[in-house]
C-alpha positions in Angstrom: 0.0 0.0 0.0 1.1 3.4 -1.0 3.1 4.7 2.3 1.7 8.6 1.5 -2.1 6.9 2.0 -0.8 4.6 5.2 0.6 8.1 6.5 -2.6 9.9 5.8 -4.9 7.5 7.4 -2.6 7.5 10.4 -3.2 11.3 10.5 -7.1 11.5 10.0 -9.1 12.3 13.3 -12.6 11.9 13.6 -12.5 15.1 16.2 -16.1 15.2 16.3 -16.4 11.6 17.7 -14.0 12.7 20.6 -14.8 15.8 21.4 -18.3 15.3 23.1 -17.3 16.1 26.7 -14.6 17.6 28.5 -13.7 14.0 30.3 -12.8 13.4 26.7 -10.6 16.7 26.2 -8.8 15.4 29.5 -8.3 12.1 28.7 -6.7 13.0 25.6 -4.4 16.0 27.3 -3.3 12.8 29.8 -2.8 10.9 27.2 -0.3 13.3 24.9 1.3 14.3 28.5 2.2 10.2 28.8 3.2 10.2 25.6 5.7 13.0 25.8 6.7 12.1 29.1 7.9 8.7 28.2 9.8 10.4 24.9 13.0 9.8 24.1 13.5 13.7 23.4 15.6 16.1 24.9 13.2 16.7 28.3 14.6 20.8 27.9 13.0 20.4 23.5 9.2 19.4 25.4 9.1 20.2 29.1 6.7 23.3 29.1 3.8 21.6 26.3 4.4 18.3 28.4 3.6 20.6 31.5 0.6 22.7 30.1 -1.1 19.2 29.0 -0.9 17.8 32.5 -2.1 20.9 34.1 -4.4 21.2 31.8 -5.9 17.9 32.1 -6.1 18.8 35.7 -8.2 21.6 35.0 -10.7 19.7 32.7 -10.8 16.5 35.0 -11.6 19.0 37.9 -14.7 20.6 36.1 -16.0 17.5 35.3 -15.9 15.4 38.4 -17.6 19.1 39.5 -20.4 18.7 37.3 -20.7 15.1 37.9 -21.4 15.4 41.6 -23.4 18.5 41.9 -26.3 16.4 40.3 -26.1 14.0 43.5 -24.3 16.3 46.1 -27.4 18.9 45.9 -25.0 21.9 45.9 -23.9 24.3 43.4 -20.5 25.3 44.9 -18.4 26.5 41.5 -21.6 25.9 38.9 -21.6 29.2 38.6 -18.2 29.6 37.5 -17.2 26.8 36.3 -16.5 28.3 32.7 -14.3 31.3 33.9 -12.3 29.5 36.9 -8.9 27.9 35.6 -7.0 28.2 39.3 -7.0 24.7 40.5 -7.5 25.5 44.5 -10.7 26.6 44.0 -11.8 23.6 41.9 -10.0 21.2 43.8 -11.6 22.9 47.3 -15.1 22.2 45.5 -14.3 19.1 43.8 -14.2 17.9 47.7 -16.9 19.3 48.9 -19.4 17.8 46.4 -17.5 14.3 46.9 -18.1 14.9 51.0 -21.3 15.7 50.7 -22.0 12.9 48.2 -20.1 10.5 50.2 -22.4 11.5 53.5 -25.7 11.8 51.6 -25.5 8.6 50.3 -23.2 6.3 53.6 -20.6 5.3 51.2 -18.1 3.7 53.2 -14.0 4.2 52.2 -11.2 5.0 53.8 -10.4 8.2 51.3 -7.7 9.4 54.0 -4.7 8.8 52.2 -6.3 9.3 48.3 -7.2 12.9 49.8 -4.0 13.6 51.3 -1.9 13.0 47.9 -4.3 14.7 46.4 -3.9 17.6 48.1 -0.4 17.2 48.3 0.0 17.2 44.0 -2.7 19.9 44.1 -0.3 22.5 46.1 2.8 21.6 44.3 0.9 22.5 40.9 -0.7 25.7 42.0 2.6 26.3 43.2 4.1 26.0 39.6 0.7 27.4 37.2 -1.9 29.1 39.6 -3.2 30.5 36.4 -2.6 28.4 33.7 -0.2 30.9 32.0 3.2 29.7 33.0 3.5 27.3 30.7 1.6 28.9 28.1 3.5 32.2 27.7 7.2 33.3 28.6 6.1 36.5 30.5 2.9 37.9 32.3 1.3 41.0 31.2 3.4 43.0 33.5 6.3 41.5 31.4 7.9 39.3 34.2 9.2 36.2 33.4 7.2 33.2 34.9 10.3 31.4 35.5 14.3 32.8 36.7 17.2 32.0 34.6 18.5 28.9 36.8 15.4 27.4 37.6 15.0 23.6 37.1 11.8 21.3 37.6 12.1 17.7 38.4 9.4 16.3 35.9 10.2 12.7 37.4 9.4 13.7 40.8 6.2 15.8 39.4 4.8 12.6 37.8 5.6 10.7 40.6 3.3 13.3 42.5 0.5 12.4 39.7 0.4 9.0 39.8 -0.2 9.4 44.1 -2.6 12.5 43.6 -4.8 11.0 40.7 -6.5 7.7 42.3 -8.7 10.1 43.8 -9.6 12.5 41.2 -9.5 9.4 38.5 -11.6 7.1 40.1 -14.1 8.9 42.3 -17.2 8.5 39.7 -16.3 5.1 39.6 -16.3 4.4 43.5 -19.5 6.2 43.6 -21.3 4.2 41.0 -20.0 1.3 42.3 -21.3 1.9 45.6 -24.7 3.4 44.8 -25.2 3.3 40.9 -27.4 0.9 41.2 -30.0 2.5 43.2 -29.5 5.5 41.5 -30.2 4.0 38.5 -33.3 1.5 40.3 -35.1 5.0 41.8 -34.7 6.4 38.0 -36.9 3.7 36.3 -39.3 4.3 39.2 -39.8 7.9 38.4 -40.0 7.3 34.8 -42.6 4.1 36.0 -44.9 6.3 38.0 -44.5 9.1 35.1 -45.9 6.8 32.8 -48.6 5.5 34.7 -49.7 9.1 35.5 -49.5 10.2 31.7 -51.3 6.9 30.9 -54.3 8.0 33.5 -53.9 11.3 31.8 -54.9 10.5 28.5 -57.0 7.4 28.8 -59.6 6.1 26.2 -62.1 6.5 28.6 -61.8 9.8 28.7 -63.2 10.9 25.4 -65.9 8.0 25.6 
């Protein structure tokens, strides 16, 4: 097969098809970050994309598990501003509370203790780096500082590390809580819709326009 085609097809993205949510965005952001990460290029040619992806996919995984548990949680901490906020204190700080309040509503029993505490942990040390998503973006702020002094280093190995200990929590949370209760979520659903019908059914019977 020509090699110009095989190239093309490798190439050809059916964006539209993975584009539908922003868990997809993030998962693709981890994804390239992996892939750069594990790289045999120069770290210095790819360090600040391969930064920008991961704190980017920290931003979009944040909104999401955000949106995700306001619907059980019954609070709308950060619904408001869930377009416009790209600090990841604030998201984390509500990404938690929906999750406690979640995790009370609904007696989930876990020992979270540790998940929270690396969390937190990977969430400081990236704030710390990006509070504004700008540092690896752009070489300067708008007051023209740099973002980053001449001898500066970052220890990407030691970053990643944080990740893996830091993500179990934000990863896997919509999982744990399905697990745990997605079943009667799910079973008080088709009750509502059952009783919806029946009353739309009563509604609009033959009998009625005997």
């Amino acid at each position: 097969m020509n090699s110009k085609i095989i190239e093309q097809g490798k190439r050809f993205s059916h964006v539209g098809m993975h584009s539908n949510s922003n868990i997809t965005y993030a998962m693709q952001y981890k994804e390239a970050f992996d892939t750069l990460y594990n790289s045999s290029k120069p770290v210095d040619t790819i360090a600040l994309p391969m930064m920008f992806l991961m704190r980017h996919y920290l931003e979009l995984i944040l909104k999401s598990n955000i949106i995700y548990f306001s619907e059980f949680s019954e609070s709308k901490s950060m619904l408001k501003k869930i377009n416009s906020e790209h600090k990841l204190k604030p998201l984390a700080n509500a990404f938690q509370e929906h999750w406690k309040l979640v995790v009370k509503k609904y007696k989930i029993k876990i020992d979270d203790n540790k998940y929270i505490k690396n969390f937190k942990i990977f969430i400081e040390l990236m704030d710390k780096l990006d509070k504004y998503s700008m540092s690896f973006r752009y070489s300067h702020d708008q007051e023209d500082d740099g973002h980053f002094e001449w001898g500066e280093t970052l220890d990407i190995y030691s970053i990643k590390k944080a990740l893996d200990e830091g993500l179990p929590f934000l990863n896997y949370s919509m999982d744990v809580f399905y697990d745990k209760v997605g079943q009667y979520i799910e079973l008080e659903k088709e009750m509502m819709r059952d009783i919806e019908r029946e009353l739309m059914a009563d509604m609009y019977s033959p009998s009625d326009y005997k």
